[in-house]
VOMI-93526 format. One record per residue: x, y, z of N, C-alpha, C, O in turn; residue in one letter. Coordinates in steps of 0.1 Angstrom, whole numbers, padded with zeros to 4 digits, always signed. Atoms other than C-alpha are relative to their C-alpha. Example, Ala and Ser with C-alpha at 12.3 -4.5 7.8 and 13.67 -1.06 7.14 Angstrom:
2
+0009-0012+0000+0123-0045+0078+0009+0012+0000+0019+0012+0007A;-0009-0011+0000+0137-0011+0071-0008+0011+0008-0003+0022+0009S;
This chain:
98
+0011-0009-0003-1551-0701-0116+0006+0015+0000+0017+0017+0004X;-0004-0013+0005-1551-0664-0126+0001+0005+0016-0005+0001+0026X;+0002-0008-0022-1539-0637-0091+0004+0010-0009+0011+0010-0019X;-0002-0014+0003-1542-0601-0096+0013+0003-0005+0024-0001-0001X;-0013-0001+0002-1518-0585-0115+0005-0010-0013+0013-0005-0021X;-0006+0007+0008-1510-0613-0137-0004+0001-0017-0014-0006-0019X;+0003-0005+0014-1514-0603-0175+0002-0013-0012+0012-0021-0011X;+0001+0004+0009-1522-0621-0205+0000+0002-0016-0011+0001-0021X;+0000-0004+0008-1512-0613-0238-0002-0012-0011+0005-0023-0010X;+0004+0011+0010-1529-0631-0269+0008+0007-0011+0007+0020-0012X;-0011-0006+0010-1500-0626-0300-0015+0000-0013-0014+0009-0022X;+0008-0002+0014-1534-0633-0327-0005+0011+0002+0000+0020-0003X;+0010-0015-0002-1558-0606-0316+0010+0011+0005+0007+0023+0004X;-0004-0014-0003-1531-0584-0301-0006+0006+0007-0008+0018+0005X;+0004-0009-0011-1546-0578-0268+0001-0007+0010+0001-0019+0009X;-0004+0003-0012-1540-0580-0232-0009-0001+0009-0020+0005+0007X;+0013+0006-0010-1559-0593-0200+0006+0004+0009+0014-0004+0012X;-0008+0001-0017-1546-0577-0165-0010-0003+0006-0020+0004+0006X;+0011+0005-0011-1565-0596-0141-0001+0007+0015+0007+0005+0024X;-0004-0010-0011-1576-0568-0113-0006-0007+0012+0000-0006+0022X;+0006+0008-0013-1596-0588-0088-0007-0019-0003-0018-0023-0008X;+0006+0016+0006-1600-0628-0094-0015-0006+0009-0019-0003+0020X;+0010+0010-0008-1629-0652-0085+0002-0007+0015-0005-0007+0025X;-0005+0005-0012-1607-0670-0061+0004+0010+0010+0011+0005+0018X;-0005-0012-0004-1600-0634-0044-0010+0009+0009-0009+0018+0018X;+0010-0006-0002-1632-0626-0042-0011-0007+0005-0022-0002+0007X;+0010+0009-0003-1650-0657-0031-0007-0004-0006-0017-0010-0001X;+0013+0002+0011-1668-0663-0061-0006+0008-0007-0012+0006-0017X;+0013-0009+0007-1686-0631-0064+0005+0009-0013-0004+0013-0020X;-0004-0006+0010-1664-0614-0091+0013-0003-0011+0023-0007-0005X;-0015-0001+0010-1636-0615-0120-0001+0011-0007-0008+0012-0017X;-0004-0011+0008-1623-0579-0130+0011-0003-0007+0020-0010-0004X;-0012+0001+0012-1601-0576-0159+0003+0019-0005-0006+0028-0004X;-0003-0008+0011-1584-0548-0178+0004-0006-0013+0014-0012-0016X;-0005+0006+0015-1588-0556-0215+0000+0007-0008-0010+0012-0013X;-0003-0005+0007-1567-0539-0233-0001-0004-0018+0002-0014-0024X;+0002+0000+0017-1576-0533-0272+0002+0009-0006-0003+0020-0004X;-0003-0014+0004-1558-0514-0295-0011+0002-0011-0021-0004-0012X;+0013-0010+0010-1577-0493-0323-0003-0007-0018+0003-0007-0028X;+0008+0007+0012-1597-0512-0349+0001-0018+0003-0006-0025-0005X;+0000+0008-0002-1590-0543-0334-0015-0008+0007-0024+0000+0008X;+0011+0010-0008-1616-0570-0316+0003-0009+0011+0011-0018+0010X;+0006+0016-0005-1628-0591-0287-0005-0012-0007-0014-0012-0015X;+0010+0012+0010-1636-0625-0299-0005-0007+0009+0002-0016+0013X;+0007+0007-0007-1661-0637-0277-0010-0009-0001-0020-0003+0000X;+0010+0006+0006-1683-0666-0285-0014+0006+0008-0013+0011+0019X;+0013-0006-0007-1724-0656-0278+0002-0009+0016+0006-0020+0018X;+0001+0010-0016-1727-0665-0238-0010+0004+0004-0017+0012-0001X;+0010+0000-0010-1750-0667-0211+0006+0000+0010+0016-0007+0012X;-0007+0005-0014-1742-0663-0177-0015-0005+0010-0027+0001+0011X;+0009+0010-0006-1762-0687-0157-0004+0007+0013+0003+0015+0018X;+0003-0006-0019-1780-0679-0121-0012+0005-0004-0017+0007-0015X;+0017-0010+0001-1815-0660-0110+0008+0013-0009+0019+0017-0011X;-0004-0012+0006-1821-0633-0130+0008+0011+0007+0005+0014+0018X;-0007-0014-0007-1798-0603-0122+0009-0006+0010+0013+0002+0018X;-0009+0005-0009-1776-0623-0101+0015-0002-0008+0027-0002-0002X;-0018-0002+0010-1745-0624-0128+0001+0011-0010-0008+0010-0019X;-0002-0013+0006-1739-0597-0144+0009+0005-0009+0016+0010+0000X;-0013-0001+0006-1712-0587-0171-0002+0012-0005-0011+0013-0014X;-0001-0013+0002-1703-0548-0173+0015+0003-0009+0026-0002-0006X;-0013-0003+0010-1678-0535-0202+0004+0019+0001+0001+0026-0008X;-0005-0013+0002-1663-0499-0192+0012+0004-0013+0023-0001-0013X;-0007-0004+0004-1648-0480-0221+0007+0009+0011+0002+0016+0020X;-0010-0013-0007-1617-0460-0207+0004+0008-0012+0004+0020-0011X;-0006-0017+0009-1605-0441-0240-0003-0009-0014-0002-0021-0016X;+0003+0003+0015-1616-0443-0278-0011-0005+0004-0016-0004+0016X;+0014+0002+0003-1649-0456-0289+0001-0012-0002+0009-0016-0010X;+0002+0016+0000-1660-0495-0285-0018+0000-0004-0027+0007-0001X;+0016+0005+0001-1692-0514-0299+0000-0008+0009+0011-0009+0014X;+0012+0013-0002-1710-0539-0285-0014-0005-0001-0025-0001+0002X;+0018+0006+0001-1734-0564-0294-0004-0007+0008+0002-0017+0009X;+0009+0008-0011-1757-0575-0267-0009-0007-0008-0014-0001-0018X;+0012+0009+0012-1783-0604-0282+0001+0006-0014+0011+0003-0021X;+0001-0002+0011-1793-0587-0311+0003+0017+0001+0007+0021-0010X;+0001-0015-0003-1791-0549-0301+0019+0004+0002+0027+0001+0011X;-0016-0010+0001-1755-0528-0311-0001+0009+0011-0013+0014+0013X;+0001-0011-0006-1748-0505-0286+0019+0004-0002+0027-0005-0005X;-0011-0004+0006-1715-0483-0293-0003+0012+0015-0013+0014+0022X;+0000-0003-0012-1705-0463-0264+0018+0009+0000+0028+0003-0002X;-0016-0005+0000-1671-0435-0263+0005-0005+0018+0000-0012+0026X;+0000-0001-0015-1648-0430-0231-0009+0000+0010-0019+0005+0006X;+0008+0001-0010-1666-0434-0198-0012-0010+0003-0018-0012+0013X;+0011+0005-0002-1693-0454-0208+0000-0010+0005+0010-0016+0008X;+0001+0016-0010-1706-0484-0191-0012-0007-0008-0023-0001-0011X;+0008+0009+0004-1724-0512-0207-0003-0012+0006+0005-0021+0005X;+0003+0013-0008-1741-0539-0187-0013-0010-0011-0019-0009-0021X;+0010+0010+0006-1762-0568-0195+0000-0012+0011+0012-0014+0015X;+0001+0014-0008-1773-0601-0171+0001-0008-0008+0005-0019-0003X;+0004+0012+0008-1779-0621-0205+0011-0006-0007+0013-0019-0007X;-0008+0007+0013-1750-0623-0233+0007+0012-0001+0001+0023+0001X;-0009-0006+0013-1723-0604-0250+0005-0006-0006+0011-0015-0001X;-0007+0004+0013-1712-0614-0283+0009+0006-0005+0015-0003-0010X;-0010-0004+0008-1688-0594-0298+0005+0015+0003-0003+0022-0002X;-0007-0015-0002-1670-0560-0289+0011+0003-0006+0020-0006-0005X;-0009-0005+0006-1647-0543-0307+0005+0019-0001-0002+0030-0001X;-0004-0016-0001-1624-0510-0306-0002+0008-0016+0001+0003-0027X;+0004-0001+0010-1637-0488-0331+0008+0013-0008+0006+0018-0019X;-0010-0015+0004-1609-0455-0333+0014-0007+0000+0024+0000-0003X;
């Protein structure tokens, strides 16, 4: 089981997972990550769902530097530093875009 702090680096994609506050940490209610991605690279995320009442799970993607996509369902949203992208339903795919 992942504990804060402990990092993950995938050698195919070439990016890293610091795990900042776990599930087990948090009681259930959260899993923060820093996921690092360098420039032109990708998340490979299969399409998901997160289950529960509406608005009750929630999956937010803060860019911190350079420009990232994401596709939510069907709709791209691309987003520089600072931005914040939420969704209750799905992310599919994100990728660093500089």
């Amino acid at each position: 089981m992942a504990q804060s702090g402990d990092q993950l680096w995938n050698p195919v994609s070439k990016t890293c997972i610091i795990f900042i506050s776990t599930a087990e940490e948090s009681a259930g209610k959260e899993l923060v990550v820093d996921w690092i991605v360098d420039p032109g690279k990708r998340l490979v995320a299969a399409a998901h769902l997160h289950p529960g009442p509406q608005g009750a799970v929630a999956e937010t993607l803060e860019v911190l530097a350079g420009v990232a996509g994401c596709r939510i369902g069907r709709e791209t949203l691309r987003g520089a530093a600072a931005a914040r992208v939420g969704s209750a339903l799905q992310c599919c795919a994100c990728a660093s875009l500089e």
